[in-house]
C-alpha positions in Angstrom: 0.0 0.0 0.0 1.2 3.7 -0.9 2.1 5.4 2.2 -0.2 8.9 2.6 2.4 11.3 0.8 2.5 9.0 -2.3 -1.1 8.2 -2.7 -2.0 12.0 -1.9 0.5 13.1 -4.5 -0.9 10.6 -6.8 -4.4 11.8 -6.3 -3.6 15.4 -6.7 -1.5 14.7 -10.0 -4.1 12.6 -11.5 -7.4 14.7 -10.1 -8.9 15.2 -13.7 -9.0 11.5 -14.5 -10.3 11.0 -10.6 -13.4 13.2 -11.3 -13.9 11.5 -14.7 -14.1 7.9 -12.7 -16.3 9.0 -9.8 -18.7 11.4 -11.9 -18.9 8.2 -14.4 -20.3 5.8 -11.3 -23.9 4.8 -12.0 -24.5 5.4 -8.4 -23.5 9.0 -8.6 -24.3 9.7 -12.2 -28.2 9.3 -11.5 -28.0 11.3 -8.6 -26.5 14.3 -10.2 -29.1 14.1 -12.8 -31.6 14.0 -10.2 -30.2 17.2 -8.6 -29.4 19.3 -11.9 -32.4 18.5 -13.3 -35.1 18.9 -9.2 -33.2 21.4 -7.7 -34.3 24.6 -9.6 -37.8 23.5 -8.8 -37.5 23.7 -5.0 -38.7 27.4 -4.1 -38.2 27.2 -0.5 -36.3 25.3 2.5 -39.2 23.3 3.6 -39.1 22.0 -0.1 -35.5 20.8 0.1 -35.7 19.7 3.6 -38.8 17.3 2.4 -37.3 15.6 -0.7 -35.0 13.1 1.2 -33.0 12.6 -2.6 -32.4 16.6 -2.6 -31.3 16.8 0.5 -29.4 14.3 1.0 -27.1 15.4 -2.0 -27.1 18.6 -1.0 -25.9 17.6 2.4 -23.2 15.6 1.1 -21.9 18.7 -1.0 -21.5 20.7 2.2 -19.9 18.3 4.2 -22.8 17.8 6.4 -24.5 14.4 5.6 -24.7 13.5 8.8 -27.3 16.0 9.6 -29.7 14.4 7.3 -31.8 13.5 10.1 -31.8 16.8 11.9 -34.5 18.3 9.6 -35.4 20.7 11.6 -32.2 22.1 12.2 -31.2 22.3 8.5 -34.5 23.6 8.0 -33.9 26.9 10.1 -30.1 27.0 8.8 -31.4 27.4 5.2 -33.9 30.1 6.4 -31.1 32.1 8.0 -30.6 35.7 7.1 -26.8 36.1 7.1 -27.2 39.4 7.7 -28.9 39.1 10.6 -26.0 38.1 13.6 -29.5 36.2 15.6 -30.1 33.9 13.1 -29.3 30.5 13.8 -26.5 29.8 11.0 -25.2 33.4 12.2 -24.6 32.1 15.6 -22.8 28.2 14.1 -19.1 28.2 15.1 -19.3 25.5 11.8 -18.7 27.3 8.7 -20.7 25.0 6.6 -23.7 25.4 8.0 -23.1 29.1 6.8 -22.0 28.1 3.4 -25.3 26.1 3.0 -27.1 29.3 3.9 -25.2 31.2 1.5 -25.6 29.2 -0.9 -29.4 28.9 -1.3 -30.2 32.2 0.1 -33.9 30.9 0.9 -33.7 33.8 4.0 -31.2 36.7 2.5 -32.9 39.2 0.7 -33.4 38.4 -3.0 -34.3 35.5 -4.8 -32.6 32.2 -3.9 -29.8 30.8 -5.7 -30.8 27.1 -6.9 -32.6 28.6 -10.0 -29.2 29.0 -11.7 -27.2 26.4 -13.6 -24.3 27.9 -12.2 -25.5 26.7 -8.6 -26.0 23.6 -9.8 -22.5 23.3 -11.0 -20.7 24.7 -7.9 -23.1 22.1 -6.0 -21.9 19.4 -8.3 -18.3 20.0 -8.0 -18.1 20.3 -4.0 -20.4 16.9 -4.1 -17.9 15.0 -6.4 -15.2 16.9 -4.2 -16.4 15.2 -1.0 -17.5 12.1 -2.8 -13.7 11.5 -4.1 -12.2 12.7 -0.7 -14.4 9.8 1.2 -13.3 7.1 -1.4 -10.2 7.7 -0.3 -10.7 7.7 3.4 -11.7 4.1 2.9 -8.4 3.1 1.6 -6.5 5.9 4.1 -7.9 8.1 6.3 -4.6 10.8 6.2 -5.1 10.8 2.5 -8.9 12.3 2.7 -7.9 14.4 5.8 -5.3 16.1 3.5 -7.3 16.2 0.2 -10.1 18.0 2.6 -7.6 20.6 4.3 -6.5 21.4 0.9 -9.8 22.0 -0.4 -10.6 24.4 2.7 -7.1 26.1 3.1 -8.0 28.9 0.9 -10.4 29.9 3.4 -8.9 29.5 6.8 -8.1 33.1 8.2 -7.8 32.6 11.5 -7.5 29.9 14.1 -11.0 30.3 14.8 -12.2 28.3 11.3 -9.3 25.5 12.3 -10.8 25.1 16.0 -14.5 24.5 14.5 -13.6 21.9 12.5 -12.8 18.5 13.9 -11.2 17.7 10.6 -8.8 20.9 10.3 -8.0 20.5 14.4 -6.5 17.0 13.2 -4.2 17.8 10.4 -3.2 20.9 12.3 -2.3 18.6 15.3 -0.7 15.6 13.5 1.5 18.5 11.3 2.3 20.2 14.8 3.0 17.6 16.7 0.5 18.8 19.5 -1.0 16.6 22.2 -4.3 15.3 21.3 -6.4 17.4 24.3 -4.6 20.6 22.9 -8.1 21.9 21.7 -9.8 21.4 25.3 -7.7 24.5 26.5 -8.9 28.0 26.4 -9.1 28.9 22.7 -8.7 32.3 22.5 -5.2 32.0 24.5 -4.7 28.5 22.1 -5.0 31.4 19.4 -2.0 33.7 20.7 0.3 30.6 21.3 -0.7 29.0 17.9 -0.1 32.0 16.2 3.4 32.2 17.4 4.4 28.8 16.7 3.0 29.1 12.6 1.6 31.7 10.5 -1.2 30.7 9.2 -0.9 33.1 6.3 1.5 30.5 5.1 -1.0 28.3 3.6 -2.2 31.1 1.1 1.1 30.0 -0.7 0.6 26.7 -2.8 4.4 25.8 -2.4 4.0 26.8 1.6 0.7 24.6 1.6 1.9 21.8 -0.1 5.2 21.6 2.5 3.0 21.7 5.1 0.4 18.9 3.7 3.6 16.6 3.1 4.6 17.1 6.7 1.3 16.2 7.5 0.9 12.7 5.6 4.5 12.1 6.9 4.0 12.7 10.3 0.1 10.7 10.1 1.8 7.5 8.8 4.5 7.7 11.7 1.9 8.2 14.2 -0.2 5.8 12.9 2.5 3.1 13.0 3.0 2.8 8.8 0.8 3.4 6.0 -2.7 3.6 5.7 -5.1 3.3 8.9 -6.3 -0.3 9.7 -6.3 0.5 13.4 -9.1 -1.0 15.3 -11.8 1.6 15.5 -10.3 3.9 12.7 -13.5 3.9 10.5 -15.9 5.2 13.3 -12.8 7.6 14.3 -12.8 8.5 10.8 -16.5 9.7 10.5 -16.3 11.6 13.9 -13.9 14.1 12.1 -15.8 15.0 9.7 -18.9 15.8 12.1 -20.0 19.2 13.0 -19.0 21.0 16.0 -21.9 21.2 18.2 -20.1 24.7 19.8 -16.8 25.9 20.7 -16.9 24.9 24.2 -13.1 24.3 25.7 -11.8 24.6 28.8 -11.9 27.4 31.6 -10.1 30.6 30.8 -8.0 29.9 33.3 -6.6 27.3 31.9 -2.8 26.2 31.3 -2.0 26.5 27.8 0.7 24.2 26.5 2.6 24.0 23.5 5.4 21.5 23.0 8.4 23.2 23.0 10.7 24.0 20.4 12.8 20.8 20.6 10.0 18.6 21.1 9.0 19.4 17.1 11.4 16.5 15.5 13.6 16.9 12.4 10.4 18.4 10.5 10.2 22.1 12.0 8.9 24.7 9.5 
């Protein structure tokens, strides 16, 4: 079996052909029919949220498939004015449930999105996106952790969008070398620290991002005892990354904040 640097390179060099394989599925084929062809027909949230097909593709797009059965939540998420700071996806730490608002605009002001076949495309792309990324978690769980903090990098400005997302909080830690309850502490002290130990501006720049995503799939493999992830457990510990925060929460603001030392970061210090 590749070890996670060679089979995420590999995945990244041949990403064209991968789309081509997964969009060419029967499985997924009829369900992007289903969705380009339904989804310019649903005129409201309470729509989406009662055509199980729609929604469940449309959760899947945004990373959020395992809130299919929260209706009621992703019902008032889509309704959400994002200008408004007391609506509900306003007040989620979890970006995506924002994105999903964003996207559909059921509660901004103007018409909603979904009417356009450039929705339907950008919907597409992230679904094949996530669809590719958890094919790969099957095989390697470091592989689909990187491919997915790739896909997101462009958008992390600040510590905050790393702390609530269980996914991000793992590659961070694993490229770090932090101790596993390092996001129990006080965050906005976690911040400062963090900050000083790596500049997140740093992954804005593709040859900066991609050092970092190699130190990453190294370090995984080595902390997973070789390559790929057949540890006992690993496929439930898998899915619980890519779960939503339910808040921020963390520990007293009094809290100790530790973060390893300088010598304690190995022969891959950035």
């Amino acid at each position: 079996m590749n070890s996670t640097f060679a089979q995420f390179s590999l995945v990244n060099r041949t990403m064209g052909r991968q789309v081509d394989l997964m969009s060419s599925r029967g499985d997924v084929q009829r369900e992007i029919e289903n969705f380009v062809t339904e989804i310019a027909n649903i005129s409201s949230a309470e729509e989406l949220v009662q055509d199980s097909r729609l929604l469940r593709f449309t959760l899947t797009a945004f990373g959020l498939e395992s809130q299919f059965f929260a209706k009621a939540l992703v019902q008032e998420v889509l309704e959400s004015d994002l200008s408004d700071s007391r609506s509900l996806a306003s007040r989620m730490t979890d970006r995506r449930f924002r994105d999903l608002a964003a996207a559909f605009n059921f509660g901004g002001p103007g018409t909603p999105n979904n009417t356009t076949l450039e929705f339907a495309q950008a919907a597409v792309q992230r679904f094949l996106s996530v669809k590719i990324e958890e094919e790969q978690g099957q095989q390697n769980e470091g592989v689909q952790l990187a491919l997915f903090f790739q896909r997101q990098a462009p958008r992390i400005n600040s510590y905050f969008d790393i702390f609530a997302d269980p996914a991000l909080q793992e590659v961070f830690r694993v490229a770090l070398r932090l101790p596993r309850q390092i996001f129990t502490q006080d965050l906005d002290r976690l911040a400062v620290k963090l900050s000083e130990r790596f500049d997140l501006a740093k992954l804005k720049d593709p040859e900066e991002l991609d050092k970092f995503l190699k130190r990453f799939t190294i370090l995984h493999d080595l902390e997973n005892g070789g390559t790929g992830t057949g540890l006992p457990g690993i496929a439930q510990d898998r899915l619980s990354l890519f779960r939503p925060l339910p808040s921020l929460g963390g520990a007293p603001a009094n809290a100790p904040v530790f973060i390893p030392p300088i010598g304690a970061r190995g022969p891959f210090a950035f």
